[in-house]
mmCIF entry with sequence, helices, sheets and N, C-alpha, C, O atoms, coordinates in Angstrom:
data_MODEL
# 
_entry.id   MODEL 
# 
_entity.id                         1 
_entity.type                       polymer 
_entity.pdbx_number_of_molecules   1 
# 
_entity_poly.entity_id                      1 
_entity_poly.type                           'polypeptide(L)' 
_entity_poly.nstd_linkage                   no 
_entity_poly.nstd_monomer                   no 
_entity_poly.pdbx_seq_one_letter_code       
;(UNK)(UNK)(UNK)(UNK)(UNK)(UNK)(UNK)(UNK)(UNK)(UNK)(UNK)(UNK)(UNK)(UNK)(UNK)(UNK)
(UNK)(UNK)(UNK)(UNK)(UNK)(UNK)(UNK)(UNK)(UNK)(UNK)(UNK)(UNK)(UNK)(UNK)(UNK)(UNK)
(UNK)(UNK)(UNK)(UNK)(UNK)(UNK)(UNK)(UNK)(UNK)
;
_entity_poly.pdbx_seq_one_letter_code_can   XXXXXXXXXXXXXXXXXXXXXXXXXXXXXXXXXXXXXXXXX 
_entity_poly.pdbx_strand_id                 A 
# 
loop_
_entity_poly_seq.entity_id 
_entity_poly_seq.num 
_entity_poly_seq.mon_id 
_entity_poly_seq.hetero 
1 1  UNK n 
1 2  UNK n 
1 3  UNK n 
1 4  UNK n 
1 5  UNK n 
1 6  UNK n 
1 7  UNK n 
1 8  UNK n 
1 9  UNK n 
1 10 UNK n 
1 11 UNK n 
1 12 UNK n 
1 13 UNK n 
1 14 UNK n 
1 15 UNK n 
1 16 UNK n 
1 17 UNK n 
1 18 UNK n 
1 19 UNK n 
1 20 UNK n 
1 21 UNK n 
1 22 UNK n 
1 23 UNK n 
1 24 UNK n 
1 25 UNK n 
1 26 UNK n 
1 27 UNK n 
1 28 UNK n 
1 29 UNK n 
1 30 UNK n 
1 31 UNK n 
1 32 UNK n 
1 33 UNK n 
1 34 UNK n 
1 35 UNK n 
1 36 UNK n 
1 37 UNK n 
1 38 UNK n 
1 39 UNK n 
1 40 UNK n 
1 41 UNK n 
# 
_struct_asym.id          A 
_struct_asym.entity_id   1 
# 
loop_
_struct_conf.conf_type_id 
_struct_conf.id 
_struct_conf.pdbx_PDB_helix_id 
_struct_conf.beg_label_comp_id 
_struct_conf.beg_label_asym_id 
_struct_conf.beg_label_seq_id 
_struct_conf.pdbx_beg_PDB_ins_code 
_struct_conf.end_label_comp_id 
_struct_conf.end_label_asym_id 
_struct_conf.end_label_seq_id 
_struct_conf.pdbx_end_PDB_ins_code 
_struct_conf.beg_auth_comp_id 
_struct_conf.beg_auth_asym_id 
_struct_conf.beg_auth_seq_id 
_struct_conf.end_auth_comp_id 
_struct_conf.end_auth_asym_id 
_struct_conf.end_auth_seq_id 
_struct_conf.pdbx_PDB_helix_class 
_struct_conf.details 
_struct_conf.pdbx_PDB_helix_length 
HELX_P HELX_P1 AA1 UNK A 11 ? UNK A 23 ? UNK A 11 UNK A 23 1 ? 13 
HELX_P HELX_P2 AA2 UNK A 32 ? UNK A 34 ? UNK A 32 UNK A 34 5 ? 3  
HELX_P HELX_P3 AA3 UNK A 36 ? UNK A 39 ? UNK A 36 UNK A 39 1 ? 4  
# 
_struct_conf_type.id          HELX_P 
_struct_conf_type.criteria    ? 
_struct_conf_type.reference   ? 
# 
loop_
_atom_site.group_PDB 
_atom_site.id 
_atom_site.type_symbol 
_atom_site.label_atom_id 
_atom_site.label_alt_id 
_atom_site.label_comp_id 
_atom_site.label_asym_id 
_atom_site.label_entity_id 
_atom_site.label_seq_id 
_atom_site.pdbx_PDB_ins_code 
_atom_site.Cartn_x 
_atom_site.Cartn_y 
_atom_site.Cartn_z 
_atom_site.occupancy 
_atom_site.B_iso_or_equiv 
_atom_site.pdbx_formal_charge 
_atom_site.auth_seq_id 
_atom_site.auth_comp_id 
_atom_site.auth_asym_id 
_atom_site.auth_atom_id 
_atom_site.pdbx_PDB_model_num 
ATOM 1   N N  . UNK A 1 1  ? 69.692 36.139 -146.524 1.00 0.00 ? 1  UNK A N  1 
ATOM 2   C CA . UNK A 1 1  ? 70.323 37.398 -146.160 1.00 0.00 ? 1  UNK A CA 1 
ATOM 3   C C  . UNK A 1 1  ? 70.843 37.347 -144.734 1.00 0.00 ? 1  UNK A C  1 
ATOM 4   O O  . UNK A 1 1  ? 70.036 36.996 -143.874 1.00 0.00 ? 1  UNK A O  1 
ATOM 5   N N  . UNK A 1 2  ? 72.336 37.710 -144.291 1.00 0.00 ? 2  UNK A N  1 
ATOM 6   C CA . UNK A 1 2  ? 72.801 37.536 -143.291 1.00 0.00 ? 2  UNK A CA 1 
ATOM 7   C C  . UNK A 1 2  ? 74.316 37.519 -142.926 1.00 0.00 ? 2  UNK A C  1 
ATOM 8   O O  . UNK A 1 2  ? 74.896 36.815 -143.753 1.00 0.00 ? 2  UNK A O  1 
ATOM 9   N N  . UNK A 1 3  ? 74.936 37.886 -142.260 1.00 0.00 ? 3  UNK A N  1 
ATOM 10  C CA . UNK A 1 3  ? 76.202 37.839 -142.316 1.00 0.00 ? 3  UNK A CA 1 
ATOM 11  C C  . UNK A 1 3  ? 76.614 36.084 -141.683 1.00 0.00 ? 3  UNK A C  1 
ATOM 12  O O  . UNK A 1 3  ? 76.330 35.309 -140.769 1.00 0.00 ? 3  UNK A O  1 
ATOM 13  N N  . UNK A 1 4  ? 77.048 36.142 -142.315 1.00 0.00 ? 4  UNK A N  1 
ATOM 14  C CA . UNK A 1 4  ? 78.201 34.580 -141.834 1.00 0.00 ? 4  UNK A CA 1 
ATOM 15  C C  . UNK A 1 4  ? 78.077 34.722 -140.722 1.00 0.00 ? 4  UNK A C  1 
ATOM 16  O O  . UNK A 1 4  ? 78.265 35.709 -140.010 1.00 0.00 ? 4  UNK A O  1 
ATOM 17  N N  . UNK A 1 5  ? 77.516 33.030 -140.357 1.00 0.00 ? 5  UNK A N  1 
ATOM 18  C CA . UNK A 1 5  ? 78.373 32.671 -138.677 1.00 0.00 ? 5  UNK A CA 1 
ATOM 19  C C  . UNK A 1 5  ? 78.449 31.136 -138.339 1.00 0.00 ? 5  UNK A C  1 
ATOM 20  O O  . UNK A 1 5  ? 77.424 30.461 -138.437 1.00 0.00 ? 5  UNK A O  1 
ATOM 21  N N  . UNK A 1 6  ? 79.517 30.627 -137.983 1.00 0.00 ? 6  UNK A N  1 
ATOM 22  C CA . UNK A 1 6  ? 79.884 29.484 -137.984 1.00 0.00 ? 6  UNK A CA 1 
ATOM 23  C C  . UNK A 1 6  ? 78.764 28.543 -138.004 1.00 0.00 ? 6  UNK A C  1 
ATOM 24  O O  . UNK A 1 6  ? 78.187 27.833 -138.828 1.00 0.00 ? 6  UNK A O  1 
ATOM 25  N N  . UNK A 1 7  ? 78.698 28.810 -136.842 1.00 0.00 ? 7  UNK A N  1 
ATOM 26  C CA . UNK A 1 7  ? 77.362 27.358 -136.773 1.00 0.00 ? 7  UNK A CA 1 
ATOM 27  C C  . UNK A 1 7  ? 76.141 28.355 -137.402 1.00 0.00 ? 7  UNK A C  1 
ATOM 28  O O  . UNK A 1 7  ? 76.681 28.746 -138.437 1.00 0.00 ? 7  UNK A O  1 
ATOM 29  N N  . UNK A 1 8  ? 75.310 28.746 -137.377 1.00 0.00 ? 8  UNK A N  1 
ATOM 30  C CA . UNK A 1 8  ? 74.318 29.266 -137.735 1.00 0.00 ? 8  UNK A CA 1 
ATOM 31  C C  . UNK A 1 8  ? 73.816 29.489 -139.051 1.00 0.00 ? 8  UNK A C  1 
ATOM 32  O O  . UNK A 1 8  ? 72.641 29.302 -139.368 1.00 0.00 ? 8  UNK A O  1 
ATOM 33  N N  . UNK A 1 9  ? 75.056 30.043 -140.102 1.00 0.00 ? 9  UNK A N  1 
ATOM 34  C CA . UNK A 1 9  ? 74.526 30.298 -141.481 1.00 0.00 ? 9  UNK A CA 1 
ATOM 35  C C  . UNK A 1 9  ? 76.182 30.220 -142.141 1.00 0.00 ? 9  UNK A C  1 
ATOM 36  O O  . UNK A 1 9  ? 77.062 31.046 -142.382 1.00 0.00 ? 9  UNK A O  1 
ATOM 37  N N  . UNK A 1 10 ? 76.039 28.873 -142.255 1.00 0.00 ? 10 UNK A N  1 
ATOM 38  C CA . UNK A 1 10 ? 77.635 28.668 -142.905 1.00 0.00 ? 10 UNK A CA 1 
ATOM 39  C C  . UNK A 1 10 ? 77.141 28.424 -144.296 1.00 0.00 ? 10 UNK A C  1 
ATOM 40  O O  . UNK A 1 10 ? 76.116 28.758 -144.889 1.00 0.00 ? 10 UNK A O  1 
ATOM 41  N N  . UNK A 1 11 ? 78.862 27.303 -144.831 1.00 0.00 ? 11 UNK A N  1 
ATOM 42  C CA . UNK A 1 11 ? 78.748 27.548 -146.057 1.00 0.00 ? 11 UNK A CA 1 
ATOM 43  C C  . UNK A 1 11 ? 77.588 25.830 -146.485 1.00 0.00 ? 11 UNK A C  1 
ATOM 44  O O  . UNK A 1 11 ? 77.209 25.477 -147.601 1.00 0.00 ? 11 UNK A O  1 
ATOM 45  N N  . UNK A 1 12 ? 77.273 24.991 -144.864 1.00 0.00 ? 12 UNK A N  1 
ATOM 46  C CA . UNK A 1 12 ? 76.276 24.085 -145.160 1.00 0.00 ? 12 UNK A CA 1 
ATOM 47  C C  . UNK A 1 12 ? 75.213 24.682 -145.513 1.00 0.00 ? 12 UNK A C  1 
ATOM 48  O O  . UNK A 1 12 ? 74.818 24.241 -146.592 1.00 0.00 ? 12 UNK A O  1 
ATOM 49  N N  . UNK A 1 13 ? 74.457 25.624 -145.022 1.00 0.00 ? 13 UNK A N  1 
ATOM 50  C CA . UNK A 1 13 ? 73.471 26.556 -145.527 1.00 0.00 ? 13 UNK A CA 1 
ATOM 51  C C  . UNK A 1 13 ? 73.262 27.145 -147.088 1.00 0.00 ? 13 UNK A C  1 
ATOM 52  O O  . UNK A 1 13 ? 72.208 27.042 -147.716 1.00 0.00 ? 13 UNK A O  1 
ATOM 53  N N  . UNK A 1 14 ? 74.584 27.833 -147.616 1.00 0.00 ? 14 UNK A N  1 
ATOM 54  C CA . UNK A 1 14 ? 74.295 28.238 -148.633 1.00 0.00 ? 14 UNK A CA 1 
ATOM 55  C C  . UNK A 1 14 ? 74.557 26.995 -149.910 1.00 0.00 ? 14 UNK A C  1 
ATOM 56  O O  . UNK A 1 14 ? 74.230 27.216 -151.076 1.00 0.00 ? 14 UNK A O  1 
ATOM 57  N N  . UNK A 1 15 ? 75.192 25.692 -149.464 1.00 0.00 ? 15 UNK A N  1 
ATOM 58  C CA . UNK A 1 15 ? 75.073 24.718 -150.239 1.00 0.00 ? 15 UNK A CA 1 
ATOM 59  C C  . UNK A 1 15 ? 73.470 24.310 -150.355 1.00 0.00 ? 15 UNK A C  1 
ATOM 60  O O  . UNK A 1 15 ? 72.865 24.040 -151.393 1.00 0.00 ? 15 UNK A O  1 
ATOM 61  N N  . UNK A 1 16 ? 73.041 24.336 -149.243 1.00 0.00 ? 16 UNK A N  1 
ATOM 62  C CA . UNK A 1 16 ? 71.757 23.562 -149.330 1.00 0.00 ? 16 UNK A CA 1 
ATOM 63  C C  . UNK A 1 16 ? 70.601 24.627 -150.135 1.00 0.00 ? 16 UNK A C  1 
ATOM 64  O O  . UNK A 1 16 ? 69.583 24.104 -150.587 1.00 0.00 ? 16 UNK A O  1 
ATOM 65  N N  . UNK A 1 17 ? 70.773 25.862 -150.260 1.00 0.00 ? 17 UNK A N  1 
ATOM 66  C CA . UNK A 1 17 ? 70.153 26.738 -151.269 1.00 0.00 ? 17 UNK A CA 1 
ATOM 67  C C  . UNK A 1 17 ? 70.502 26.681 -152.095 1.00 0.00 ? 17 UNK A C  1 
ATOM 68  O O  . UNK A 1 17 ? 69.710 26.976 -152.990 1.00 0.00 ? 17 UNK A O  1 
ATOM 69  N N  . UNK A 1 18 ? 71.953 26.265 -152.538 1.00 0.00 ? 18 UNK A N  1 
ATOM 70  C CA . UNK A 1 18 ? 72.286 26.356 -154.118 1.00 0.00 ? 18 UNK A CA 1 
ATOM 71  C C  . UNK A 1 18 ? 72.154 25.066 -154.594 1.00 0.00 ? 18 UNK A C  1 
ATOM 72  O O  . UNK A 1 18 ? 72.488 24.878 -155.764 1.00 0.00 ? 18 UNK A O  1 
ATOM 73  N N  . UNK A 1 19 ? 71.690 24.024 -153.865 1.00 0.00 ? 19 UNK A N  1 
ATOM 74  C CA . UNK A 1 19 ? 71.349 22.814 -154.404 1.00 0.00 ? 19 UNK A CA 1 
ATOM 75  C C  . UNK A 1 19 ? 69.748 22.403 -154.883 1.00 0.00 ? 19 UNK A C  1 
ATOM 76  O O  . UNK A 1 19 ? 69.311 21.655 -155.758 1.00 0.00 ? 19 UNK A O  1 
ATOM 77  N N  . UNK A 1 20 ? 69.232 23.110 -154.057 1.00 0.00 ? 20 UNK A N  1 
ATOM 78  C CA . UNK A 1 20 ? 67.664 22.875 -154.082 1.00 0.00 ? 20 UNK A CA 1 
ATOM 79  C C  . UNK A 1 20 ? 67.324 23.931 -155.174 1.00 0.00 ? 20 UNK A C  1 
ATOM 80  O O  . UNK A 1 20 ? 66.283 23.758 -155.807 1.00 0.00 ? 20 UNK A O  1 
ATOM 81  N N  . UNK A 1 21 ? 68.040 24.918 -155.431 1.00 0.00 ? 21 UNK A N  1 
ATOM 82  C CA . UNK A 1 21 ? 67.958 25.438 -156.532 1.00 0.00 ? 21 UNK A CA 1 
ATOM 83  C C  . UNK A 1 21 ? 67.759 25.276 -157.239 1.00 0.00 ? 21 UNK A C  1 
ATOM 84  O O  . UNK A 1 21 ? 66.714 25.667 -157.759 1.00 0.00 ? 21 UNK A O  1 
ATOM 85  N N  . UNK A 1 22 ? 69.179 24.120 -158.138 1.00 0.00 ? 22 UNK A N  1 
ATOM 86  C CA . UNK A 1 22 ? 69.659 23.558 -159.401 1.00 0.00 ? 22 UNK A CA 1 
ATOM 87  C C  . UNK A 1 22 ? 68.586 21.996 -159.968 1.00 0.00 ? 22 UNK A C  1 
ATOM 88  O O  . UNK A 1 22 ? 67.764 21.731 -160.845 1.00 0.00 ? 22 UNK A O  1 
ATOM 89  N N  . UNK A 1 23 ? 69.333 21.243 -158.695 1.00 0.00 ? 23 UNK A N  1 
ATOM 90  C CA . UNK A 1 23 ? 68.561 20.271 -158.514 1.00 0.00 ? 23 UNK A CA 1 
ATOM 91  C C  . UNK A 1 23 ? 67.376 20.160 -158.009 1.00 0.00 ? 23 UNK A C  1 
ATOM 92  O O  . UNK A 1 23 ? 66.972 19.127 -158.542 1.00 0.00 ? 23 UNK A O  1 
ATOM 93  N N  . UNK A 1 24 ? 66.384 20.613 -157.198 1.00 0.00 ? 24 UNK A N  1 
ATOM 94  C CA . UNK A 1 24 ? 64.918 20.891 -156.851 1.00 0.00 ? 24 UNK A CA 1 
ATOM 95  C C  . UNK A 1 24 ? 65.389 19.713 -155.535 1.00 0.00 ? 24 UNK A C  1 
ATOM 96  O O  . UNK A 1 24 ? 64.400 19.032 -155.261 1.00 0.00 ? 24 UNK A O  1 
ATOM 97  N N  . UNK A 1 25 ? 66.505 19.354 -154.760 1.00 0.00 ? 25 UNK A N  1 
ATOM 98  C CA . UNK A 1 25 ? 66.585 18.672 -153.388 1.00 0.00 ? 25 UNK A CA 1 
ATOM 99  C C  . UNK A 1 25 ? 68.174 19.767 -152.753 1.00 0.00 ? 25 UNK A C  1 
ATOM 100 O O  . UNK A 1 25 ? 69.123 20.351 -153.278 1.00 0.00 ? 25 UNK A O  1 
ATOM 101 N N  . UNK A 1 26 ? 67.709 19.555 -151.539 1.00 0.00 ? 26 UNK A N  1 
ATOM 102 C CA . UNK A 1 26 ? 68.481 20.041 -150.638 1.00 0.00 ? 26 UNK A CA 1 
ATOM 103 C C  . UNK A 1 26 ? 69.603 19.054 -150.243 1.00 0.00 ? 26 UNK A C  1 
ATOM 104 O O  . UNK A 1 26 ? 69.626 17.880 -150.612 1.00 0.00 ? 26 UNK A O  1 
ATOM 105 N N  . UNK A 1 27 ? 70.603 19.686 -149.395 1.00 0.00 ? 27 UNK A N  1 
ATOM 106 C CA . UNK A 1 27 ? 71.820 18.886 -149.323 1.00 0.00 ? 27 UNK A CA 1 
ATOM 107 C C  . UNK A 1 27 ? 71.028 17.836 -147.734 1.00 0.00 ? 27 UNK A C  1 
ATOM 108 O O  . UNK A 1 27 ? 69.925 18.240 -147.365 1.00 0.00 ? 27 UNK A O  1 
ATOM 109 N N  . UNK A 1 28 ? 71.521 16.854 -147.109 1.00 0.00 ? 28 UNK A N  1 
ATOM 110 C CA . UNK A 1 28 ? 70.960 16.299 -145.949 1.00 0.00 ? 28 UNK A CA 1 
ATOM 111 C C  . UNK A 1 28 ? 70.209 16.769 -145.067 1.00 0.00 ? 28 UNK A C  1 
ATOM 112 O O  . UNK A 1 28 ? 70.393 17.970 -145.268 1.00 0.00 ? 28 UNK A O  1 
ATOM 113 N N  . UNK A 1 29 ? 69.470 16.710 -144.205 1.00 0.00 ? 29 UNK A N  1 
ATOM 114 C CA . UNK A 1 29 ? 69.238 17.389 -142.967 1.00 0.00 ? 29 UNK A CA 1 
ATOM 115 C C  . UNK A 1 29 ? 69.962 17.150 -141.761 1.00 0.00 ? 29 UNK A C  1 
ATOM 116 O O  . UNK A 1 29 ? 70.023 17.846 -140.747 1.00 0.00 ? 29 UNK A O  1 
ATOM 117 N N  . UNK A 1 30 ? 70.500 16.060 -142.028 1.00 0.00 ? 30 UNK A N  1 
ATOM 118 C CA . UNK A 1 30 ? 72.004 15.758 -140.795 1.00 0.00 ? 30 UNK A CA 1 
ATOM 119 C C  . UNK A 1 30 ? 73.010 16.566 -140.954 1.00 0.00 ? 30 UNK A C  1 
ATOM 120 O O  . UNK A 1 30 ? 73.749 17.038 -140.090 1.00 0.00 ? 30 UNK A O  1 
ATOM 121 N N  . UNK A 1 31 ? 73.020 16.744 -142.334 1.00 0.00 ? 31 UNK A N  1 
ATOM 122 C CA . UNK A 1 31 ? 74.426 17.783 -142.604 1.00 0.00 ? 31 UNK A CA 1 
ATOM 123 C C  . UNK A 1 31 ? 74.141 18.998 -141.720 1.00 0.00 ? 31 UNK A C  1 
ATOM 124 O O  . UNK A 1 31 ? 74.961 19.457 -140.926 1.00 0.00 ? 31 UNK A O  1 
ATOM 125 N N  . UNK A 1 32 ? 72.605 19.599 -141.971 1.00 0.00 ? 32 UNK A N  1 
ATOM 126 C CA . UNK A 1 32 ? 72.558 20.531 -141.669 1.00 0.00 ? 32 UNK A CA 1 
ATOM 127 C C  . UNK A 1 32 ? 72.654 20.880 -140.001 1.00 0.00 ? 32 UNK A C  1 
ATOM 128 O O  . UNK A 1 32 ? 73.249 21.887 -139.617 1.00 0.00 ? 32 UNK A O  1 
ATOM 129 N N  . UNK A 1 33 ? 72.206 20.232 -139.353 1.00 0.00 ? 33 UNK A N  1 
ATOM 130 C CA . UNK A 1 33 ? 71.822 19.628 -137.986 1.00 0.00 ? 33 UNK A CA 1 
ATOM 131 C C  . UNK A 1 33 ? 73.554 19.250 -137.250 1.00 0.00 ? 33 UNK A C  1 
ATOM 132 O O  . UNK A 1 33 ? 73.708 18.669 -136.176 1.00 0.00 ? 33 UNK A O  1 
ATOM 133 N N  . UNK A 1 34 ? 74.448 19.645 -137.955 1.00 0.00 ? 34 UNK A N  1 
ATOM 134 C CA . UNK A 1 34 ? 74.975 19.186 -137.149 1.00 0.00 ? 34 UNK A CA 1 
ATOM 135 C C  . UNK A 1 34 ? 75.894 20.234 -136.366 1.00 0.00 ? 34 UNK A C  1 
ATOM 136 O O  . UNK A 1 34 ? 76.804 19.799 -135.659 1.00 0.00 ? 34 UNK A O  1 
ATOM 137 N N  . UNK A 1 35 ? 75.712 21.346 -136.459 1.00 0.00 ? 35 UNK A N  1 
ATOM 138 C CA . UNK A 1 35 ? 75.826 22.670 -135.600 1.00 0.00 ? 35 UNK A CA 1 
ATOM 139 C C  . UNK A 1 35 ? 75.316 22.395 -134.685 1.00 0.00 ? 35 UNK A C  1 
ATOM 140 O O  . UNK A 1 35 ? 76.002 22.351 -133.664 1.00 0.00 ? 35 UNK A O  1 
ATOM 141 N N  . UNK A 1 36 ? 74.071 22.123 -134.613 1.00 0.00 ? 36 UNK A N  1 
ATOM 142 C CA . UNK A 1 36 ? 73.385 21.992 -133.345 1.00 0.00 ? 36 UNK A CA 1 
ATOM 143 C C  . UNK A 1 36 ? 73.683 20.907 -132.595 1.00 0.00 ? 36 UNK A C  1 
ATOM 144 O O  . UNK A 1 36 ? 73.577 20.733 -131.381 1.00 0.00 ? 36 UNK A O  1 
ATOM 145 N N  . UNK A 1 37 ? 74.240 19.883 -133.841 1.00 0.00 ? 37 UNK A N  1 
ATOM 146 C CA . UNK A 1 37 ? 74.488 18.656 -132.382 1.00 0.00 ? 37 UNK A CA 1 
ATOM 147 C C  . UNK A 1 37 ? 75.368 18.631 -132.116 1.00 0.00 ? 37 UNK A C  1 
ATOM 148 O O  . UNK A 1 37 ? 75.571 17.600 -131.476 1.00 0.00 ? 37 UNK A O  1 
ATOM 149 N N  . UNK A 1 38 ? 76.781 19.624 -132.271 1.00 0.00 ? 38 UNK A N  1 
ATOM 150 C CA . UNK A 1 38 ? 77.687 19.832 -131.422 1.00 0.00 ? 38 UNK A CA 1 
ATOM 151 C C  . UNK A 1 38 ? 77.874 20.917 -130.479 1.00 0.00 ? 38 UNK A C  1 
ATOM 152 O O  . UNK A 1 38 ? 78.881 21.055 -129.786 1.00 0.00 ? 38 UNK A O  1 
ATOM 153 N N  . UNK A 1 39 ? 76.708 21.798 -130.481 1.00 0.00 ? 39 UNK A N  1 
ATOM 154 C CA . UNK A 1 39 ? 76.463 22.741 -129.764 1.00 0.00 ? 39 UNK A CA 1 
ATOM 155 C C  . UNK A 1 39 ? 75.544 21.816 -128.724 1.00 0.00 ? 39 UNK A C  1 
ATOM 156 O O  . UNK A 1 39 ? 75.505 22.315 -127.600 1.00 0.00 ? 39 UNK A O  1 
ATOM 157 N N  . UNK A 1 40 ? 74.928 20.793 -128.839 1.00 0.00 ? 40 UNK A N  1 
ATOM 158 C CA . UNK A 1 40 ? 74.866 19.928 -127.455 1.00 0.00 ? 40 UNK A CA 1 
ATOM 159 C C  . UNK A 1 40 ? 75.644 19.157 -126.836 1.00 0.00 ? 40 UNK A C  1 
ATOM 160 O O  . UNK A 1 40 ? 75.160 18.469 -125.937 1.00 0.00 ? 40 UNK A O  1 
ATOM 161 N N  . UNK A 1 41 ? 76.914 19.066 -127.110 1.00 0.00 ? 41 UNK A N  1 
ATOM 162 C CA . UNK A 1 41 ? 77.646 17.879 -126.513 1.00 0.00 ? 41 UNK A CA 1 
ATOM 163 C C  . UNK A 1 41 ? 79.244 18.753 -125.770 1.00 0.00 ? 41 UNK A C  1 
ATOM 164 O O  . UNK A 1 41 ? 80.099 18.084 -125.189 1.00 0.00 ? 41 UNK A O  1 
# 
């Protein structure tokens, strides 16, 4: 629950819920991680 926001709760986020869903695994954790690692550089 949340409104959209780029880095924070995109559409990598709601892939990785609708995957772990279907399939019982999530999409990468690099995928996910990588908001943050361009919010360091």
């Amino acid at each position: 629950p949340g409104a959209y926001h780029l880095l924070r709760l995109n559409c990598n986020n709601f892939s990785d819920e609708v995957s772990s869903f279907l399939v019982g695994n999530g999409i990468p954790k690099y995928i996910l991680d990588l908001p943050e690692e361009i919010l360091r550089t």
